[in-house]
C-alpha positions as CSV (number, residue, x, y, z in Angstrom):
1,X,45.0,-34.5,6.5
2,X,41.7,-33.7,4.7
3,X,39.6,-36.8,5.6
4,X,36.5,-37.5,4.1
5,X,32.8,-37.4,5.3
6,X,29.7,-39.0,4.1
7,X,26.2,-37.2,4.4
8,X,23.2,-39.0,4.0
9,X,20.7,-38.0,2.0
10,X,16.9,-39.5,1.4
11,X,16.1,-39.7,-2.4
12,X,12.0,-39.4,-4.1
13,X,12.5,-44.1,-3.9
14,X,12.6,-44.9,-0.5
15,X,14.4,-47.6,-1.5
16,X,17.7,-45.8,-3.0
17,X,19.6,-43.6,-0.2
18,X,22.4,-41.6,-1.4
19,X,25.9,-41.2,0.4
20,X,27.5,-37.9,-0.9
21,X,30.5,-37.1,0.1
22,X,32.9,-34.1,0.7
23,X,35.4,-34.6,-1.9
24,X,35.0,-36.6,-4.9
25,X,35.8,-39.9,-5.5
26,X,36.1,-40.7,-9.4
27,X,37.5,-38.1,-12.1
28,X,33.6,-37.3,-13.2
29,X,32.7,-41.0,-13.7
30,X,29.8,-42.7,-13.2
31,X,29.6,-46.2,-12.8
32,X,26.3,-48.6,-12.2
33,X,26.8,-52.1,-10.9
34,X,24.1,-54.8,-10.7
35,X,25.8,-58.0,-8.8
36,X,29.5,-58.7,-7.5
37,X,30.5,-60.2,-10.7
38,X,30.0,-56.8,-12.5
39,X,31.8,-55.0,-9.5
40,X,35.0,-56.4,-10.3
41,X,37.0,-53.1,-11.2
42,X,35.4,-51.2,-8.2
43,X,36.8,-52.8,-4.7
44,X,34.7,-50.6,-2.8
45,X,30.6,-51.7,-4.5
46,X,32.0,-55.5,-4.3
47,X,32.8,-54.7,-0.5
48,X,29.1,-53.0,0.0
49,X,27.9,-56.0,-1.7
50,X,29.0,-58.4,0.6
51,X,25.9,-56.6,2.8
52,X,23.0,-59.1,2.0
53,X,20.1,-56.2,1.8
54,X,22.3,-54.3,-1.4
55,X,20.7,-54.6,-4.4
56,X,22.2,-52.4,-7.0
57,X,25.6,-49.6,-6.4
58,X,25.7,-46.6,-8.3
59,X,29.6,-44.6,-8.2
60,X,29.8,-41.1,-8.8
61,X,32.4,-38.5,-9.0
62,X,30.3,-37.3,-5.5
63,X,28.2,-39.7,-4.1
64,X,27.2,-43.4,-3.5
65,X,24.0,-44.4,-3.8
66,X,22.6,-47.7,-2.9
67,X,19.4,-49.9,-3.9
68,X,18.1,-52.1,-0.9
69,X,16.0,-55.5,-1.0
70,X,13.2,-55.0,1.2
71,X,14.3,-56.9,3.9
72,X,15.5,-53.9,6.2
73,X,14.7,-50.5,6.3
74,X,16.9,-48.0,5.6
75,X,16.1,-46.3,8.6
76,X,17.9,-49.5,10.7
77,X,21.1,-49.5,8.8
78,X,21.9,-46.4,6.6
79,X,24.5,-45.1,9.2
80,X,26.5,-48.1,9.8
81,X,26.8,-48.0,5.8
82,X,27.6,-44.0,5.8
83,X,30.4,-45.5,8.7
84,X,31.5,-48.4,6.3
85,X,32.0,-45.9,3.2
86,X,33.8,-43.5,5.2
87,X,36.5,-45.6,7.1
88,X,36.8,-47.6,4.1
89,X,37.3,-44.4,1.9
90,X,39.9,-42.9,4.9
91,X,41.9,-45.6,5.5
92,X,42.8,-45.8,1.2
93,X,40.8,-47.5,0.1
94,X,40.2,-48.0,-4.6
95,X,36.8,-46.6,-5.8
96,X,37.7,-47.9,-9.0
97,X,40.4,-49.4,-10.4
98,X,40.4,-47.7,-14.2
99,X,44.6,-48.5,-14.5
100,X,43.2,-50.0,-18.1
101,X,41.0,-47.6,-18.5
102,X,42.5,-44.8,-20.8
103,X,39.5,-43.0,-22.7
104,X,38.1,-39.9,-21.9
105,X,35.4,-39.1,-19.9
106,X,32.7,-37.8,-22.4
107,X,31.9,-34.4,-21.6
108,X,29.4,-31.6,-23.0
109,X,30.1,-27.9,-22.3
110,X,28.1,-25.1,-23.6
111,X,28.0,-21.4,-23.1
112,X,25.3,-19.3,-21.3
113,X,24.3,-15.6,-21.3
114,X,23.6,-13.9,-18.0
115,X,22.2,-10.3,-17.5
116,X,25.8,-9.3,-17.0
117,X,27.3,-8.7,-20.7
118,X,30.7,-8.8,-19.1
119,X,29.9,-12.7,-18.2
120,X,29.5,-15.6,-19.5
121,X,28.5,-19.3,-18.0
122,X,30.3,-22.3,-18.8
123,X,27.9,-24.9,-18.4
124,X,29.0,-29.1,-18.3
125,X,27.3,-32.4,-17.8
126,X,28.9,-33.4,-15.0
127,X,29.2,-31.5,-11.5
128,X,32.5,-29.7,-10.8
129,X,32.9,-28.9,-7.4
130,X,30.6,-29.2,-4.0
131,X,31.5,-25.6,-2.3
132,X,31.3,-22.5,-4.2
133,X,34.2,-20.7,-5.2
134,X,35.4,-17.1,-6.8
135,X,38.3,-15.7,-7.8
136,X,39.6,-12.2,-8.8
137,X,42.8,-13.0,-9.6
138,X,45.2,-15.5,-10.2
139,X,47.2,-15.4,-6.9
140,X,43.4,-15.9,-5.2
141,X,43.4,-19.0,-7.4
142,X,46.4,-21.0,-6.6
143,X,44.4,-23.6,-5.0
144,X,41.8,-24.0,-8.4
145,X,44.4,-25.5,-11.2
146,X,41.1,-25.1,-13.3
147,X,41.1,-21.1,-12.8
148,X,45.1,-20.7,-12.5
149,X,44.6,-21.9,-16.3
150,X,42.0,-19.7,-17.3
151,X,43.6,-16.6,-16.0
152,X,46.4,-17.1,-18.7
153,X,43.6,-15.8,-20.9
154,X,44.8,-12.2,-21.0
155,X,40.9,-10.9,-20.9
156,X,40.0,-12.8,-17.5
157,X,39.0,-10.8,-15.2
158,X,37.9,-13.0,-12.6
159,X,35.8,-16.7,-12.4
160,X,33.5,-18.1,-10.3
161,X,32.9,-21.8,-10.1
162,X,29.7,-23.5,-8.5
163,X,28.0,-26.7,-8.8
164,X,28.6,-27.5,-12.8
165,X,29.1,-24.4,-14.1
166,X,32.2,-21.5,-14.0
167,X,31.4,-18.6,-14.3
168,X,33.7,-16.1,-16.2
169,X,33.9,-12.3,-16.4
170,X,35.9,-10.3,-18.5
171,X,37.4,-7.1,-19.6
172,X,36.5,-5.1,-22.6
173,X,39.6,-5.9,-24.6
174,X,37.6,-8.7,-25.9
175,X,34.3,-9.5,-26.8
176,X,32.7,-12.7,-26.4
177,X,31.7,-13.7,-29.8
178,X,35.8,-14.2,-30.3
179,X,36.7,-16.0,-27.5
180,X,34.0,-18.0,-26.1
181,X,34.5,-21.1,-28.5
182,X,38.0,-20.8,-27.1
183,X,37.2,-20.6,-23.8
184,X,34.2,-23.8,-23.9
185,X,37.0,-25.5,-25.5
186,X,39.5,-25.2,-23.3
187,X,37.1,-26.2,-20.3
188,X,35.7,-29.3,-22.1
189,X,39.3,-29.7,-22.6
190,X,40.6,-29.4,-19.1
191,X,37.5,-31.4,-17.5
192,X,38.1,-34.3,-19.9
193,X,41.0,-35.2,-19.4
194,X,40.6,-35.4,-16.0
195,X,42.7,-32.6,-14.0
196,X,41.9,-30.9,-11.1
197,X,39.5,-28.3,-10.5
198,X,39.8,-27.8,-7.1
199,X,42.8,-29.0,-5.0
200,X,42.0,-31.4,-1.7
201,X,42.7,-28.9,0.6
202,X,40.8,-26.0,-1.1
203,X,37.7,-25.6,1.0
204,X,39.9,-26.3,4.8
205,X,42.3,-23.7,3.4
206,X,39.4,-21.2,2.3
207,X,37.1,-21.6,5.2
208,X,34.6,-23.3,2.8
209,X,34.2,-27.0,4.7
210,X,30.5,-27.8,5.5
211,X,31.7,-28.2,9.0
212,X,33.5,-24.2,8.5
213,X,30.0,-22.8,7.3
214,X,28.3,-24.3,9.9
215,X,30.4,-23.1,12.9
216,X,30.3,-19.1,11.3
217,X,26.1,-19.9,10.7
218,X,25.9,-21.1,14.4
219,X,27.9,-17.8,15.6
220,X,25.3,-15.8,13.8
221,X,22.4,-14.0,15.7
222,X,18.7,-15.2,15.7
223,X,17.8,-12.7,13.1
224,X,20.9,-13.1,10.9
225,X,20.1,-16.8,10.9
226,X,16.8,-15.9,9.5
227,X,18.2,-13.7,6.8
228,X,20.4,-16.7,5.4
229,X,18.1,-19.1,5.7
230,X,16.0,-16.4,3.7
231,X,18.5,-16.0,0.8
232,X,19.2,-19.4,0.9
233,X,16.1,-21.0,-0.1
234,X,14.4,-17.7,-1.9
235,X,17.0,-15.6,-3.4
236,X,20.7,-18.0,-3.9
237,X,18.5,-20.3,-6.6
238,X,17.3,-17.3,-9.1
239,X,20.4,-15.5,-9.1
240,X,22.6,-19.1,-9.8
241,X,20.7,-20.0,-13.2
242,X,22.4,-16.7,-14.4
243,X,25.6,-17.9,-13.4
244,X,25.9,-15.9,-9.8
245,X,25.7,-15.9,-6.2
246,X,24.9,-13.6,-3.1
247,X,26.4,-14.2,0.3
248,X,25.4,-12.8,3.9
249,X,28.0,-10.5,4.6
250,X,26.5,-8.8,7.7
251,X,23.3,-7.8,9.7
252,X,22.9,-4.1,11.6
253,X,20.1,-3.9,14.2
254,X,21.0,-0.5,15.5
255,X,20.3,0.4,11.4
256,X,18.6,-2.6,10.6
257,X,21.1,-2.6,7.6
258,X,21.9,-6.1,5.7
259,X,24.9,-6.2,3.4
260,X,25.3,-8.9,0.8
261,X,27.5,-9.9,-1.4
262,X,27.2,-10.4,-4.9
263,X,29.3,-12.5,-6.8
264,X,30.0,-14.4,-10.6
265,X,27.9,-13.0,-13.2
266,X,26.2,-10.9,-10.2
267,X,29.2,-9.4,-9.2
268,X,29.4,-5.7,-11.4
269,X,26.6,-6.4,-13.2
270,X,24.9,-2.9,-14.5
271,X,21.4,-4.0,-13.1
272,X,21.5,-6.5,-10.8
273,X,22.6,-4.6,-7.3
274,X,20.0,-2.5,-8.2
275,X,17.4,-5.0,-9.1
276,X,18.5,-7.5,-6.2
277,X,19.1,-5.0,-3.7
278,X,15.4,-3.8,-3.9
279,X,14.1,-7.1,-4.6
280,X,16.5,-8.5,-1.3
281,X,15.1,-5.6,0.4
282,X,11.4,-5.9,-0.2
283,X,11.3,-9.4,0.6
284,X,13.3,-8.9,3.7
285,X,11.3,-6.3,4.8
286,X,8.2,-8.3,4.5
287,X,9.2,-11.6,5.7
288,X,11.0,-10.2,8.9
289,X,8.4,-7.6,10.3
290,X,10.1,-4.9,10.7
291,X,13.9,-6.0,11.5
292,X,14.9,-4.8,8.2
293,X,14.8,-1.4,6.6
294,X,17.8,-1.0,4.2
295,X,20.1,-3.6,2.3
296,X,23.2,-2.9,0.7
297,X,24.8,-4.8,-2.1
298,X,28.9,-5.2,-2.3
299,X,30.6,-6.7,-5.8
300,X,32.5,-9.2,-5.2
């Protein structure tokens, strides 16, 4: 059974810690309680309230995050509450009760050029899924009921969802300036109301856990480490505000060849494997001395 696991992570006020977790935990709802009294439709912040040092809960679709009196430190008890959330959150425990809740969630979706004119990015308010995910077709999709849906549209070619955005490219029997009201519709639409964009077991079934990644980064080589972490923190955050991605696929010493690839609005694009292959390369070249001569760019 997909169980779920709690990261810690320190926020800019030292007094507010946030507990994200692996799955989410509220249909892309946000809730902000004060006391116990205003707790009362969320069983699990009454529970954390009962810890004298919690000052304020905040409930989202993917995290926790708490607000402390200053009588302790977070340092002394932030991971016997990252213990409490989890077992309490494995053994069934209710986020929030909303059975008398029945309106939508308020959602704003708008659509986004990218360099590629065969893609557009769907952009919403609220954060849609914590791995990263693409899809050519819709047998790839069957665990994403949000892209099974969208490749009913006859012009889909293939989506890619990260973060709060979905990527979609399409073929040439349509042009965008028909169908994208359609298509930001039917998102809005789907996310809404509350379905599914990724199924539960989607990132075990995929090899896309943290704990997955992890275990194929640690298999890596010193110098493929270094080209991940490299893409990772200079490269993955200019190519995702046009609505794409790159992966490591492999590293070459004998060559000192490094293939990527390229996917969403990356993936086909008519100037990005040229543009980010050379710009991959250059910085490559420069930042590892030597260990890198050539890089080669795959579509997705």
């Amino acid at each position: 059974m997909n169980t779920f696991k709690v990261s810690i992570k320190e926020t800019s006020n030292d007094t507010i810690i946030k507990f994200e977790l692996n799955k989410f935990i509220t249909n892309h709802q946000s809730f902000e309680y004060n006391n116990i009294d205003e707790a009362q439709k969320s069983p699990l912040a009454q529970q954390l309230f009962y810890l004298p040092f919690v000052k304020k809960v905040y409930v989202t679709s993917h995290f926790i995050a708490i607000e402390r009196y200053n009588i302790v430190e977070w340092k002394d008890v932030k991971e016997e509450v990252a213990t409490q959330i989890e077992d309490y959150l494995n053994s069934g425990g209710v986020v929030v009760d909303d059975s008398n809740t029945s309106k939508k969630v308020p959602v704003t979706v708008y659509a986004e050029s990218t360099p590629n004119p065969a893609v557009l990015k769907f952009v919403a308010n609220k954060k849609l899924v914590t791995a990263t995910y693409e899809f050519t077709s819709i047998e790839e999709a069957k665990h994403s009921p949000l892209a099974t849906e969208l490749f009913h549209f006859p012009f889909v070619k293939s989506i890619f969802i990260e973060d709060n955005y979905v990527s979609v490219t399409k073929y040439d029997i349509a042009e965008w300036e028909t169908v994208t009201m359609e298509v930001r519709e039917f998102i809005k639409s789907f996310i809404e109301n509350g379905k599914t964009v990724i199924d539960e077991n989607a990132p075990v079934a995929l090899q896309n856990t943290p704990e997955q990644l992890d275990q194929s980064f640690e298999a890596l080589d010193d110098t493929s480490k270094e080209i991940v972490n490299i893409i990772e923190e200079y490269i993955k955050p200019a190519v995702a505000s046009d609505g794409g991605n790159i992966k490591f696929e492999s590293y070459s010493p004998d060559k000192k060849l490094v293939k990527v690839i390229l996917q969403g609005a990356c993936s086909g694009c008519p100037s990005s494997t040229f543009t980010l292959k050379n710009g991959i390369e250059n910085m490559l070249k420069e930042m590892l001395n030597g260990k890198v001569e050539t890089v080669e760019a795959i579509n997705g």
